[in-house]
C-alpha positions as CSV (number, residue, x, y, z in Angstrom):
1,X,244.9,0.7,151.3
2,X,241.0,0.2,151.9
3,X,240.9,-2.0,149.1
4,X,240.0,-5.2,151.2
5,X,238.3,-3.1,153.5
6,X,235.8,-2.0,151.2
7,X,234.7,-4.7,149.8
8,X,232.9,-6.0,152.5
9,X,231.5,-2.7,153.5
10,X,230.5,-2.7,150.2
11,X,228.0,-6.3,150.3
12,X,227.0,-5.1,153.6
13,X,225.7,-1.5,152.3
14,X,223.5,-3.5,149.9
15,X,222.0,-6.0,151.6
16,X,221.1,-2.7,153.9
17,X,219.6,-1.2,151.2
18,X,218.1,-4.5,149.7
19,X,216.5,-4.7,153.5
20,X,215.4,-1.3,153.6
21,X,213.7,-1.0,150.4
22,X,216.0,1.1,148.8
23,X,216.5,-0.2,145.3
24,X,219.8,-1.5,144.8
25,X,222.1,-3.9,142.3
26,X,225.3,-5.4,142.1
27,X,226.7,-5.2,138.6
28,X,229.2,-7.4,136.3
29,X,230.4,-7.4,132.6
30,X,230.0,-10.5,131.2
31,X,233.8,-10.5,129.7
32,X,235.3,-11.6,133.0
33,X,234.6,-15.2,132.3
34,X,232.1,-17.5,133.3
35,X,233.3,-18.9,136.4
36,X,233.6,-15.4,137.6
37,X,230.5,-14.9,136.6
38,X,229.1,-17.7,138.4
39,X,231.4,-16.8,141.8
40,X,229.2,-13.0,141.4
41,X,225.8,-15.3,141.2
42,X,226.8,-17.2,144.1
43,X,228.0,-13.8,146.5
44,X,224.5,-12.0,145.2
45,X,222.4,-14.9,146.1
46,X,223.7,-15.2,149.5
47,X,223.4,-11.4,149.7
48,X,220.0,-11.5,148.5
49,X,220.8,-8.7,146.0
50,X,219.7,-9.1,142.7
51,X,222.8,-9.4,140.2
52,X,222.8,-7.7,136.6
53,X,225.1,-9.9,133.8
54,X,226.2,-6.9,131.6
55,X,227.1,-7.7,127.7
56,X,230.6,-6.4,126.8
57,X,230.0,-4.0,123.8
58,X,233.5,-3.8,122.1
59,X,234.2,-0.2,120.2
60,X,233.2,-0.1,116.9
């Protein structure tokens, strides 16, 4: 239901926090595939919130 809402709301709270000095970070694992990946880079640039590329650890 808020789904498509929140996601929005979501890039909006960051850059927020981005502009008010609050330390803040979007976040990705790296198993979604590279043009994901590189769709993240291109929404956190434009957001001007740094982006974190997280390695997929597989269980052991």
């Amino acid at each position: 239901m808020f789904r498509l809402d929140a996601f929005p709301a979501l890039v909006e709270f960051a850059k927020s926090c981005v502009k008010n000095g609050v330390a803040c970070r979007f976040s990705v694992v790296d198993c979604i595939g590279e043009d994901a990946v590189a769709s993240c880079k291109r929404l956190a640039e434009s957001a001007g919130v740094p982006l974190y590329v997280r390695k997929y650890i597989a269980d052991s």
